[in-house]
Backbone as CSV, one residue per row, in Angstrom:
resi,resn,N_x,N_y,N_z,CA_x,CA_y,CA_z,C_x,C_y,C_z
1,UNK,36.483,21.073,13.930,36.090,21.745,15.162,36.789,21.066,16.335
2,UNK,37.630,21.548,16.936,38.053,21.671,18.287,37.223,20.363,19.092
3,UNK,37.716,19.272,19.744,36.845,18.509,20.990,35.798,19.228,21.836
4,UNK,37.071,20.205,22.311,36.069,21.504,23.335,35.040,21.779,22.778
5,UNK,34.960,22.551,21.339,34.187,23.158,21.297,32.605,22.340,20.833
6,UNK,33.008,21.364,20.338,32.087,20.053,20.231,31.546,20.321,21.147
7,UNK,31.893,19.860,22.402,31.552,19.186,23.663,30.260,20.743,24.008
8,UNK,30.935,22.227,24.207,29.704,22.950,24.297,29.029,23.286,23.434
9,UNK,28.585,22.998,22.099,27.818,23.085,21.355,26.957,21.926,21.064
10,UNK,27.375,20.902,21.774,26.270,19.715,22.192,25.479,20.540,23.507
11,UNK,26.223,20.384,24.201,25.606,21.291,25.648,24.983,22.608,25.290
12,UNK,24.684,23.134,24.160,23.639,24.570,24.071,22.507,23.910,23.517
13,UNK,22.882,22.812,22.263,21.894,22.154,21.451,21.258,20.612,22.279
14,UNK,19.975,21.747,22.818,19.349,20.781,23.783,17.966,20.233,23.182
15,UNK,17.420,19.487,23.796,15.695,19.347,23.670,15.330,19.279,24.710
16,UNK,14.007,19.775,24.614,12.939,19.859,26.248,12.226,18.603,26.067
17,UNK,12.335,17.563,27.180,12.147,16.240,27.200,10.838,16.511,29.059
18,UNK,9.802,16.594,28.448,9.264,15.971,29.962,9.607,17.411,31.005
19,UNK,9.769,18.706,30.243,10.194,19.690,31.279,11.546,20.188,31.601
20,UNK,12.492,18.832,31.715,13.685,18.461,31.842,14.059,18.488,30.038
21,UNK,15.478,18.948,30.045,16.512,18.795,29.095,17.729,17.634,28.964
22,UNK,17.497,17.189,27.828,18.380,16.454,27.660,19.525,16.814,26.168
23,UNK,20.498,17.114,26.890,21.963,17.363,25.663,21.727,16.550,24.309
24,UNK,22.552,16.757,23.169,22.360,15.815,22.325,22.985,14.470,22.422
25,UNK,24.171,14.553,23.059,24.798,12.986,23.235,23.657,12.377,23.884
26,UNK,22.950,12.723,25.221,21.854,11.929,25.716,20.612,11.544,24.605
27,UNK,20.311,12.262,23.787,19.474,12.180,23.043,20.192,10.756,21.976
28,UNK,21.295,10.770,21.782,21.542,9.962,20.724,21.569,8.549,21.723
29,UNK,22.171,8.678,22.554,22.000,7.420,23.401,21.442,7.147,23.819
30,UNK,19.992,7.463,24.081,18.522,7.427,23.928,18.510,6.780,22.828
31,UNK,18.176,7.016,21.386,18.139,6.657,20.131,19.108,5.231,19.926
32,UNK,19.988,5.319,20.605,20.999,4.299,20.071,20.380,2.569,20.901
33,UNK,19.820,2.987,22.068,19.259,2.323,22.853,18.067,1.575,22.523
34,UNK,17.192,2.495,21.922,15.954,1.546,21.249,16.375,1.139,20.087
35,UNK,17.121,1.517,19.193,17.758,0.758,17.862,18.073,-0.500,18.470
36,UNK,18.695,-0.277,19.304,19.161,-1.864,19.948,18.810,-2.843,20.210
37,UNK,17.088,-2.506,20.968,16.309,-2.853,21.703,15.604,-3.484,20.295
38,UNK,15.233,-2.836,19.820,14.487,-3.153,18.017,15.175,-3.929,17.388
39,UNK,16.415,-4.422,17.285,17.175,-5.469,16.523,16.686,-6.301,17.497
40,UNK,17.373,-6.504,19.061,16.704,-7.309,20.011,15.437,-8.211,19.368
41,UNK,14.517,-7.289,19.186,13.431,-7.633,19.110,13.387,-8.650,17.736
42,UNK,14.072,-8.319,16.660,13.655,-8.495,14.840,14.323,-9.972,15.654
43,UNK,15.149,-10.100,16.478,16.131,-11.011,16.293,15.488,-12.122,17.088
44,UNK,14.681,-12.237,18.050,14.137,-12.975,19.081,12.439,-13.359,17.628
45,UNK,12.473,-12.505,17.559,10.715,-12.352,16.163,11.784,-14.137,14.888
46,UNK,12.857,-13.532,14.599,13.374,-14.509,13.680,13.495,-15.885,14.413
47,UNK,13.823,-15.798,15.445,14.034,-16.962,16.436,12.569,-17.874,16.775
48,UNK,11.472,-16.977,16.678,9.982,-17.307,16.821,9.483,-17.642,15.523
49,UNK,10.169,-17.655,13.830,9.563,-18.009,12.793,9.789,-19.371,12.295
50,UNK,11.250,-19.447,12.822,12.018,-21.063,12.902,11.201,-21.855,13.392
51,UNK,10.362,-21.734,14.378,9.522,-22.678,14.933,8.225,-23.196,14.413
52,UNK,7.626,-22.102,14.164,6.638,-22.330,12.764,6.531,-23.593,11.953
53,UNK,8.226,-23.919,11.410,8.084,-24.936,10.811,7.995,-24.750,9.435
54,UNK,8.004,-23.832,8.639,8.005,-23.520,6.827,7.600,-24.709,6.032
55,UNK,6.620,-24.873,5.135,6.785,-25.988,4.523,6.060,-25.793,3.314
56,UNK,6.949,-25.256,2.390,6.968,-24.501,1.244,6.833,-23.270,1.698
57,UNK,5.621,-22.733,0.818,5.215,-21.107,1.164,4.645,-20.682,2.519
58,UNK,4.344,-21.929,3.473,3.246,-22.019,4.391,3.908,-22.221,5.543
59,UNK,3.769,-21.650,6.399,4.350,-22.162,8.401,3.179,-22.706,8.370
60,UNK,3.296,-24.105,9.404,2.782,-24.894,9.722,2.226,-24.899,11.228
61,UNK,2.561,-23.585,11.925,2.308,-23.153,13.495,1.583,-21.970,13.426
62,UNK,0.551,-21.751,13.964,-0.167,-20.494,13.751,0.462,-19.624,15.028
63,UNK,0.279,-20.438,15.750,1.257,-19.730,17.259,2.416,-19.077,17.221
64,UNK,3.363,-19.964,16.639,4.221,-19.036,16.554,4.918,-18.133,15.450
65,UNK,3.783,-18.274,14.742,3.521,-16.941,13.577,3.340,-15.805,14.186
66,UNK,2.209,-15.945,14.901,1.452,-14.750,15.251,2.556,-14.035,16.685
67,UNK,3.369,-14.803,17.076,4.101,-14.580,18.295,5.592,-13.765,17.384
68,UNK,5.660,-14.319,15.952,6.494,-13.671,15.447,6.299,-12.589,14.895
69,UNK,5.468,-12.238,14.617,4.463,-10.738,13.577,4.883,-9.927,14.784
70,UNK,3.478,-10.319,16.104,3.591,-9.671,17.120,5.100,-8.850,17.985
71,UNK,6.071,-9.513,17.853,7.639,-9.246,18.374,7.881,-8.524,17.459
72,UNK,7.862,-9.070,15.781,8.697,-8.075,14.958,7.961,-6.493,15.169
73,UNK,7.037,-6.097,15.091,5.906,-5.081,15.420,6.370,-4.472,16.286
74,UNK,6.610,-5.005,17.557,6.978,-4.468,18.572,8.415,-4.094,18.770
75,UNK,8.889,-4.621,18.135,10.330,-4.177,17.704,10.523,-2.784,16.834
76,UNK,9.334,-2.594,16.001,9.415,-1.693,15.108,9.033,-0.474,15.930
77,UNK,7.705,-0.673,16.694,7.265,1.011,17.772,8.943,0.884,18.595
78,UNK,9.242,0.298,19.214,10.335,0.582,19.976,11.469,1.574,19.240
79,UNK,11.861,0.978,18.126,13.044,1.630,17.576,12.485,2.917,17.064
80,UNK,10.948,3.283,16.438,10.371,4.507,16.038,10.043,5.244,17.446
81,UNK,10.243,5.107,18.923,10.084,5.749,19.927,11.555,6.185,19.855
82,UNK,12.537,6.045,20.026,13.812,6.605,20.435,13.829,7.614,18.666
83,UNK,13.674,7.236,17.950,13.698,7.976,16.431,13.118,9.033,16.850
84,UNK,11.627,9.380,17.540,10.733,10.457,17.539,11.555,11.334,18.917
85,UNK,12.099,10.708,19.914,12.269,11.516,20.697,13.818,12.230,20.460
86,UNK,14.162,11.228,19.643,15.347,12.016,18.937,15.303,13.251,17.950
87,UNK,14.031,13.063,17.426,13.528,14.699,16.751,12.627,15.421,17.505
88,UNK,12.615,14.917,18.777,12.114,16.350,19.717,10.780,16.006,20.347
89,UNK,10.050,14.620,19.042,8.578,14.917,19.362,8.449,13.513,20.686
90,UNK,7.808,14.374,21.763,7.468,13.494,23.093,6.297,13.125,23.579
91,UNK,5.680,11.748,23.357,4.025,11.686,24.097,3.929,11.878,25.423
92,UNK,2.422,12.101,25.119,2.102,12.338,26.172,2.250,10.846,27.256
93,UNK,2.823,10.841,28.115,2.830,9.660,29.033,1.588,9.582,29.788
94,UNK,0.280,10.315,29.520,-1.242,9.585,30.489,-1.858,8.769,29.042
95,UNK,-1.444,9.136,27.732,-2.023,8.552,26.789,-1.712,7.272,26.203
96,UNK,-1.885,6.471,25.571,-1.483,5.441,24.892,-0.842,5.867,23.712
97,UNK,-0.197,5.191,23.090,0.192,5.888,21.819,-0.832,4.777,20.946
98,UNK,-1.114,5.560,19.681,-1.481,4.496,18.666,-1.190,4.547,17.469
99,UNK,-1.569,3.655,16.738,-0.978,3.873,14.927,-1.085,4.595,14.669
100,UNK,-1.945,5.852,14.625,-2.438,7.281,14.741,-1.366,8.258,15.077
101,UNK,-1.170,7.692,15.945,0.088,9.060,16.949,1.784,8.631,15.910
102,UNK,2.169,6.971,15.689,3.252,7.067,14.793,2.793,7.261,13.349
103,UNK,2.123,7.529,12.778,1.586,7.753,11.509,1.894,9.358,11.244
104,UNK,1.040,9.829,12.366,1.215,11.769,12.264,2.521,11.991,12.396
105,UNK,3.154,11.472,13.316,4.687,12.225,13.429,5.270,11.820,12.390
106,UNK,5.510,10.045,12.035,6.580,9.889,10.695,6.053,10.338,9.631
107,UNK,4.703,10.886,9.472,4.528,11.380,7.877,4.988,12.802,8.298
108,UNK,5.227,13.732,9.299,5.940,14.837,9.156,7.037,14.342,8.842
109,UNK,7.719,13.597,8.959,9.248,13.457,8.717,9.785,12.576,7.745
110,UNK,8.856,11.879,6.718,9.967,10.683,6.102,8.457,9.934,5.734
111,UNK,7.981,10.165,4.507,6.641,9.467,3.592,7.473,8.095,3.352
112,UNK,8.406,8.289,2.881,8.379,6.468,2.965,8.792,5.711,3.879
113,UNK,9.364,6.537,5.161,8.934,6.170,6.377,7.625,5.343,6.822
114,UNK,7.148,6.512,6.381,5.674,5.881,6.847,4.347,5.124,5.767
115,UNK,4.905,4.729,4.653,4.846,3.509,3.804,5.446,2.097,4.693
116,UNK,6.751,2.754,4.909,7.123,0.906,5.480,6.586,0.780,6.865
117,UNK,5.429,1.796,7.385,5.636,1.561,8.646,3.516,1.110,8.639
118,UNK,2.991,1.588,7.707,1.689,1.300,7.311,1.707,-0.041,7.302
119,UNK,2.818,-0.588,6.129,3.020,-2.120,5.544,3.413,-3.007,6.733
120,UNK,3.887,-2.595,7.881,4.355,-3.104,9.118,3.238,-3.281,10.204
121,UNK,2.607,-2.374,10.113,0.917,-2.661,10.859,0.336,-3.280,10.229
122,UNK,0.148,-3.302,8.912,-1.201,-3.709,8.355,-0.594,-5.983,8.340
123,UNK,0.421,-6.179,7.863,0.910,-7.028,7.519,1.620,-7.735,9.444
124,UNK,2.180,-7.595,9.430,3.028,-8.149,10.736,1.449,-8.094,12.265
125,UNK,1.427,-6.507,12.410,-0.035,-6.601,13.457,-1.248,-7.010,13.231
126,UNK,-1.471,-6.474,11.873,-3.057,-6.982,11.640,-3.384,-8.707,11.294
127,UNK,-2.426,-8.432,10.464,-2.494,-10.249,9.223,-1.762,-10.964,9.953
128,UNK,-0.529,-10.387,10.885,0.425,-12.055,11.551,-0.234,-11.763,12.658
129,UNK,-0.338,-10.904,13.507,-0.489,-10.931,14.990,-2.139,-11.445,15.228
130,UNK,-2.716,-10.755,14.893,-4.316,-10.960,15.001,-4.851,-12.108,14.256
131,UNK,-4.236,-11.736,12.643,-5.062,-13.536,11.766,-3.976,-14.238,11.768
132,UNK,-3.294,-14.165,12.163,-2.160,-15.839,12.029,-1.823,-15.706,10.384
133,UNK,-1.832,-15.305,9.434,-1.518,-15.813,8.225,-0.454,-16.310,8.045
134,UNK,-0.561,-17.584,7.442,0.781,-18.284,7.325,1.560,-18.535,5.930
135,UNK,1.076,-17.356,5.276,1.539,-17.756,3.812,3.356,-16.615,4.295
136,UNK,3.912,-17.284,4.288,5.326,-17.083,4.259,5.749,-15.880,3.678
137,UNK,5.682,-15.680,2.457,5.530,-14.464,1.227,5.338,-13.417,2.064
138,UNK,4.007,-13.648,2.512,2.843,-12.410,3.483,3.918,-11.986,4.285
139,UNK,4.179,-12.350,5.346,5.174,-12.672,6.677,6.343,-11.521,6.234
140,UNK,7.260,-12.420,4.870,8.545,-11.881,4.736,8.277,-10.504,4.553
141,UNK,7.234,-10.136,3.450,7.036,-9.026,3.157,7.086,-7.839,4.859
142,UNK,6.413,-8.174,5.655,6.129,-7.366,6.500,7.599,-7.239,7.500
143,UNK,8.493,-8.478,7.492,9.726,-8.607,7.884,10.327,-7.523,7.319
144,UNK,10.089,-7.616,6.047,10.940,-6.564,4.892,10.985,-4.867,5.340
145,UNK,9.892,-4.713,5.075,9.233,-3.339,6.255,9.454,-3.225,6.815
146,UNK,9.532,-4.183,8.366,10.344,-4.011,9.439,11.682,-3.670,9.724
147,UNK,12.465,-4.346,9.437,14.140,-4.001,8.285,14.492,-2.623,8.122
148,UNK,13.502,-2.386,6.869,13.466,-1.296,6.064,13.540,-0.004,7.266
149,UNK,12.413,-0.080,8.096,11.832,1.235,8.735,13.427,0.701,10.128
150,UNK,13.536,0.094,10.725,15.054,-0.274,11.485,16.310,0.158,10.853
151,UNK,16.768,0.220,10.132,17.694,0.578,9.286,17.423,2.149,9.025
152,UNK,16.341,2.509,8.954,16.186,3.798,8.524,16.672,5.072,9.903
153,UNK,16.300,4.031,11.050,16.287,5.106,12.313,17.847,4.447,13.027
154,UNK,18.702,3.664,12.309,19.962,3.435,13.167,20.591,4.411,13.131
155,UNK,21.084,4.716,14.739,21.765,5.891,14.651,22.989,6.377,14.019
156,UNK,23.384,7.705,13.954,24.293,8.049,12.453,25.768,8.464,13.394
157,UNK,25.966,8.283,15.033,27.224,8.361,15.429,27.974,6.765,15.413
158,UNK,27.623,6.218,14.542,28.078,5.014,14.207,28.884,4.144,15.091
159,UNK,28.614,3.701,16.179,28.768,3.063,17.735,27.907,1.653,17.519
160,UNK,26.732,2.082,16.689,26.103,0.760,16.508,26.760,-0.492,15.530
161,UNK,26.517,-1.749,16.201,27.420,-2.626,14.723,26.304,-3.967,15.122
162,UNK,25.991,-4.296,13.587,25.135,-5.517,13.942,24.856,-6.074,12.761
């Protein structure tokens, strides 16, 4: 296909964002943006497990366990916000979002999506962020998930490198 004709068949294939439209290149660079933002995050979360201290199966810092669960987590809604608005679906901005609101949308779109993204709340928010668990195993596992569900939403105009 022609550059040109690329270029207006991005420009017909829109989404209604907030009232306002946004083209698909905006949409992907939207998407490409919180992918980014979500490695950001896995990567500053890895930087917070080093400190911990490992000693065997066990971190030896509850603090900065729970500071690492908490980041990787938050790394994960970030990169699943640019994913959802990249398939159209937009919250409401007076509401909060909750596990609830990414649960309904990624099980429309991707069940084992939303396996690694269950295993990512329940493990990283519930067990690292809230109980500190420091069994290492626990931790990686929910790292793993995190990964998993990041990798799944990197965007596919391949600009990203990391």
């Amino acid at each position: 296909m022609p550059a040109k004709s690329k270029s207006k068949a991005a420009l017909k294939d829109v989404t209604q964002k907030s009232g306002a439209y946004m083209s698909v290149q905006e949409l992907e660079e939207l998407q490409e943006k919180h992918y980014r933002e979500a490695l950001r995050f896995m990567d500053n979360a890895k930087d917070c497990l080093k400190k911990a201290q490992k000693d065997g199966n066990y971190y030896q810092d509850t603090k900065y366990v729970k500071m690492a669960c908490g980041t990787a987590y938050s790394g994960v809604l970030t990169g699943l916000d640019g994913f959802l608005l990249q398939k159209g679906i937009n919250p409401d901005k007076k509401v909060r979002k909750t596990i609830e609101y990414y649960q309904y949308n990624i099980a429309k779109i991707d069940k084992k999506m939303l396996d690694n993204l269950i295993g990512a709340y329940q493990i990283l928010h519930l067990s690292g962020y809230y109980d500190g668990v420091k069994d290492a195993r626990v931790v990686a596992a929910g790292f793993d998930n995190a990964k998993t569900l990041i990798e799944k939403i990197k965007p596919t105009n391949g600009s990203v490198n990391h």
